[in-house]
C-alpha positions in Angstrom: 113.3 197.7 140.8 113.0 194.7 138.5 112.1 191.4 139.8 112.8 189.2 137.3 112.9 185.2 138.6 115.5 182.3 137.1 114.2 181.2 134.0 112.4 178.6 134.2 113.3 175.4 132.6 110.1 172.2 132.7 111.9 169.4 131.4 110.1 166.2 131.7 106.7 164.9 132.0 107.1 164.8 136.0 107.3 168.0 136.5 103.9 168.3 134.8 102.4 165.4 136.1 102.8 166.3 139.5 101.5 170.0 139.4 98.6 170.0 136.9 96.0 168.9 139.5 96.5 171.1 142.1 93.1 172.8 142.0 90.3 172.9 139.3 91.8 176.2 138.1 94.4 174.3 136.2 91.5 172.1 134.3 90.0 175.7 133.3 93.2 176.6 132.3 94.2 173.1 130.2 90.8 172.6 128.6 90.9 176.1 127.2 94.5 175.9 125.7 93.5 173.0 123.9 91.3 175.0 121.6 93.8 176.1 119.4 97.2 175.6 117.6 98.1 179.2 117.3 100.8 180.7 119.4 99.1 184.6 120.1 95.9 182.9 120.8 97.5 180.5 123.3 99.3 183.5 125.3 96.3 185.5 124.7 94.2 182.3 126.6 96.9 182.3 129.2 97.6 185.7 130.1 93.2 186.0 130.5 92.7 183.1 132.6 95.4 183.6 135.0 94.7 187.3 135.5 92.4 186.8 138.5 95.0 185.0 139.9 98.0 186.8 138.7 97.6 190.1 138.1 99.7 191.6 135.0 99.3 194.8 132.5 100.8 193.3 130.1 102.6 190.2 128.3 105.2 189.2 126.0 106.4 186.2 124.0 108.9 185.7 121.8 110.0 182.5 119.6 113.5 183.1 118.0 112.7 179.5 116.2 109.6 180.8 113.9 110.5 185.1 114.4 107.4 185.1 116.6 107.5 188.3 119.1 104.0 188.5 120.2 103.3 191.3 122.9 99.9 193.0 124.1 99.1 195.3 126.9 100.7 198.0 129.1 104.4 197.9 129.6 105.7 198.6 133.1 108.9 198.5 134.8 108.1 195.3 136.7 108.4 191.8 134.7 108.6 188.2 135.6 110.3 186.4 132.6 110.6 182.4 131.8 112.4 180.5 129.2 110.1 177.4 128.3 110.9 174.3 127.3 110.1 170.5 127.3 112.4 167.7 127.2 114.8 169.8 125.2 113.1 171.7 123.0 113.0 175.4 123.4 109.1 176.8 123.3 109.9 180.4 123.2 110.5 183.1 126.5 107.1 184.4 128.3 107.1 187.4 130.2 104.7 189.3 132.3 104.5 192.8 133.4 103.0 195.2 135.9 103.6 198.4 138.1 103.9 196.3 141.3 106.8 193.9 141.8 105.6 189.8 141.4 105.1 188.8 145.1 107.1 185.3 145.7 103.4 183.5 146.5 102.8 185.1 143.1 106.1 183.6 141.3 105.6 180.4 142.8 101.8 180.2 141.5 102.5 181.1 138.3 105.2 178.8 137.8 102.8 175.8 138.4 100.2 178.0 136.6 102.5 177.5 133.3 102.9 173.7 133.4 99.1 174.2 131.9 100.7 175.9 129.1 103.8 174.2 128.2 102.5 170.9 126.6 99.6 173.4 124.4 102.8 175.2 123.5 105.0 172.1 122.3 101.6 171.2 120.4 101.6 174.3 118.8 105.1 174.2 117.8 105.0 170.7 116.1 102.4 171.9 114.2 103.8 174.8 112.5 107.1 173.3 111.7 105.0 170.4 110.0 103.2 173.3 108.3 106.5 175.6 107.8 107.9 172.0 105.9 105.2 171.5 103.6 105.0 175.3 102.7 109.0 175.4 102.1 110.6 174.8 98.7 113.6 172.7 100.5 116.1 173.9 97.7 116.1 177.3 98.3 114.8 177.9 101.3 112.0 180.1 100.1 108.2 179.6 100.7 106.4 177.5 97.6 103.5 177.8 95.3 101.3 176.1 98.0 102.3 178.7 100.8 101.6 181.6 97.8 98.3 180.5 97.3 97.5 181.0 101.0 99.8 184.4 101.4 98.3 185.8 98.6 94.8 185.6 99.8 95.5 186.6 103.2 97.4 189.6 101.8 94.6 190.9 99.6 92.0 190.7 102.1 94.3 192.8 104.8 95.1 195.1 102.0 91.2 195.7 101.7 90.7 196.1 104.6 92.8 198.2 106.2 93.0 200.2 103.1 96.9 199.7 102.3 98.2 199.2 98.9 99.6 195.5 98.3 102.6 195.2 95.2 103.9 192.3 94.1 107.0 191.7 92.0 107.8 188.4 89.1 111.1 187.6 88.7 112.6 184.9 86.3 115.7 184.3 85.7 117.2 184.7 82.3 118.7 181.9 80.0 118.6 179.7 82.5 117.6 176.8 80.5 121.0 177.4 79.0 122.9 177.4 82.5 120.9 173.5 82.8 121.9 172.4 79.4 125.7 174.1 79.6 126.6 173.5 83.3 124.2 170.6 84.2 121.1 170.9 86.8 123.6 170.8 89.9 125.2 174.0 88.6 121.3 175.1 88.0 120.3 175.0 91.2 123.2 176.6 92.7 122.0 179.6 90.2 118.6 179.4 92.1 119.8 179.4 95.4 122.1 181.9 94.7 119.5 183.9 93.6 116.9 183.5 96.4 119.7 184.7 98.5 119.7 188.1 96.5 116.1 188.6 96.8 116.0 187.7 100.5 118.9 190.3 101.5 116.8 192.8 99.9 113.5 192.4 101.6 112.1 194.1 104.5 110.8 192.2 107.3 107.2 192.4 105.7 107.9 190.9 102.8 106.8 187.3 101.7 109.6 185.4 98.9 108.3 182.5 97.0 109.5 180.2 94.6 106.8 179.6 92.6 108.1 176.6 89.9 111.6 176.4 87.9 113.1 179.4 87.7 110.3 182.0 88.7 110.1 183.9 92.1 107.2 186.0 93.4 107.8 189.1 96.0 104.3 190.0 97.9 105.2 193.4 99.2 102.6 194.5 101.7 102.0 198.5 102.2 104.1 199.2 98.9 102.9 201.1 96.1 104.1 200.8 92.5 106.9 203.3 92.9 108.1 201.8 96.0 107.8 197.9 94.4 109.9 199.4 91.2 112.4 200.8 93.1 113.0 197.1 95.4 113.0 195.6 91.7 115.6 197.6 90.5 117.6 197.1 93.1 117.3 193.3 93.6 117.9 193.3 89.5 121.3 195.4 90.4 122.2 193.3 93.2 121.8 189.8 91.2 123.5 191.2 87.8 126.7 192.6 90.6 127.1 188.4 91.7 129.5 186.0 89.7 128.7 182.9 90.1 131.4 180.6 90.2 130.7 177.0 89.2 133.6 173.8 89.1 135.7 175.7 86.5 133.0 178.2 85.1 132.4 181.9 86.1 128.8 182.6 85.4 126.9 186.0 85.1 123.2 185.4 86.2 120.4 188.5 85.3 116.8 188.1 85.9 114.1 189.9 84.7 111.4 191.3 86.4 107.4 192.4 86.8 106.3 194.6 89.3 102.3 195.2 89.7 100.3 197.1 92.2 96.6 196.0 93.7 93.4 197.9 91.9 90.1 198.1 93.3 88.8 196.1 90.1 91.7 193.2 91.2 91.6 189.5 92.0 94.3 187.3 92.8 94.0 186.1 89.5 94.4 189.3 87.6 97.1 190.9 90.1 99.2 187.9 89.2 98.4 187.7 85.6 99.3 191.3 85.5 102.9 190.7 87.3 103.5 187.8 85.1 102.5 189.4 81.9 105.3 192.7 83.1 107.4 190.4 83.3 106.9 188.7 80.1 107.2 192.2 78.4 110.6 192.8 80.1 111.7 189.7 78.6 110.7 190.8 75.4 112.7 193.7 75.8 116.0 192.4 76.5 115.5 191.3 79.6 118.0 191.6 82.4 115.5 194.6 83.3 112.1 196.2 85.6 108.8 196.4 83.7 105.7 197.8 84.9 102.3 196.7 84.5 
């Protein structure tokens, strides 16, 4: 049978002040969350430094607010779950899991146990929506050229060395100098948010969208190979030229063109994206509204 407790809900700096000195367990504990900013390494911290304590197979932790869902372990039919939070703000669900039922001594423990962890937590979420701000182009809604920079490094060194291929796809949208000068900027960046939103409802989970300046968008598309990054192309192509786009009195037909490239062994970030860019150049130069291949 499932034991699963109330969730739990620590408020206010009380409720942490007057558990976090119980025993010397809890400085252990504090001193070694306050190592890091990242969320799987602050579970990970948690889950080892309270297992003399509190037994567990296995944990979970999900955070609907940045599509975290971090898990590690065995997974049994017993689980003690808690919904975290601090003065309001939610700091993502914990749960733990074994083959034995969670004793109430146990329940009890661990819920002072986690005072440790929530203020490491609220640390580690102020962080990342500073850093999720500054690596978001606020118009559409899509990561920017600073975030790419990043992505793109960390993509190329996973997709060495795990072996995987790594695609990526240009995309620029066509004429749109024309839609500024016609329709005015307003109605121009109604086109690019429009258009982000076609490229987003076409990715996979996996897959990174940035706006990258103006009018051009890079996909990163990790474990894709050239046929599979065509084929997403085409379609996003398809599903951008099906949109009308209705402006103040204006209908408006928006294409884009785009450039779709595949990692070689000889490739550095450099040359992948040259080699997107220059596909997409070339699809351009062929009338655009279309998928080229470099």
């Amino acid at each position: 049978m499932q034991n699963s407790s109330a969730k739990l809900a620590i408020v206010n700096n009380n409720t942490f002040e007057a558990t976090k000195v119980v025993n010397l367990h809890h400085y252990d504990i504090s001193s070694a969350l306050q190592t890091t900013l990242e969320f799987n390494e602050l579970i990970a911290i948690f889950s080892g430094k309270i297992e003399s304590m509190i037994p567990h197979s296995a944990y979970a932790y999900t955070n609907m607010e940045f599509g975290l869902e971090i898990k590690s372990g065995v997974f049994t039919k017993h689980s003690c779950s808690y919904a975290l939070k601090v003065e309001e703000q939610g700091l993502g669900e914990l749960t733990l899991m074994r083959n034995q039922r969670f004793s109430d001594a146990e329940i009890k423990l661990l819920e002072t146990l986690l005072c440790c962890l929530i203020y490491p937590l609220k640390n580690a979420t102020l962080f990342q929506q500073a850093l999720k701000l500054a690596y978001t182009d606020p118009l559409t809604q899509t990561n920017n050229r600073a975030c790419f920079s990043d992505a793109l490094k960390r993509e190329i060194n996973l997709s060495v060395r795990h072996k995987k291929n790594l695609s990526m796809i240009f995309l620029d949208i066509d004429h749109f100098k024309a839609i500024n000068d016609n329709y005015g900027h307003e109605c121009g960046d109604v086109a690019l948010t429009s258009v982000a939103k076609r490229v987003k409802e076409n990715l996979r989970g996996s897959d990174i969208v940035f706006r990258i300046g103006g009018e051009e968008f890079v996909v990163l598309l990790s474990d894709t190979d050239i046929d599979g990054a065509k084929l997403l192309a085409e379609r996003i192509r398809q599903s951008i030229e099906r949109h009308t786009l209705a402006y103040d009195m204006a209908v408006i037909k928006l294409t884009v063109s785009l450039g779709v490239s595949m990692l070689r062994i000889d490739d550095t970030a450099n040359s992948l994206v040259k080699r997107a860019d220059s596909a997409m150049y070339k699809a351009k130069h062929n009338g655009r509204n279309q998928v080229a291949v470099d």
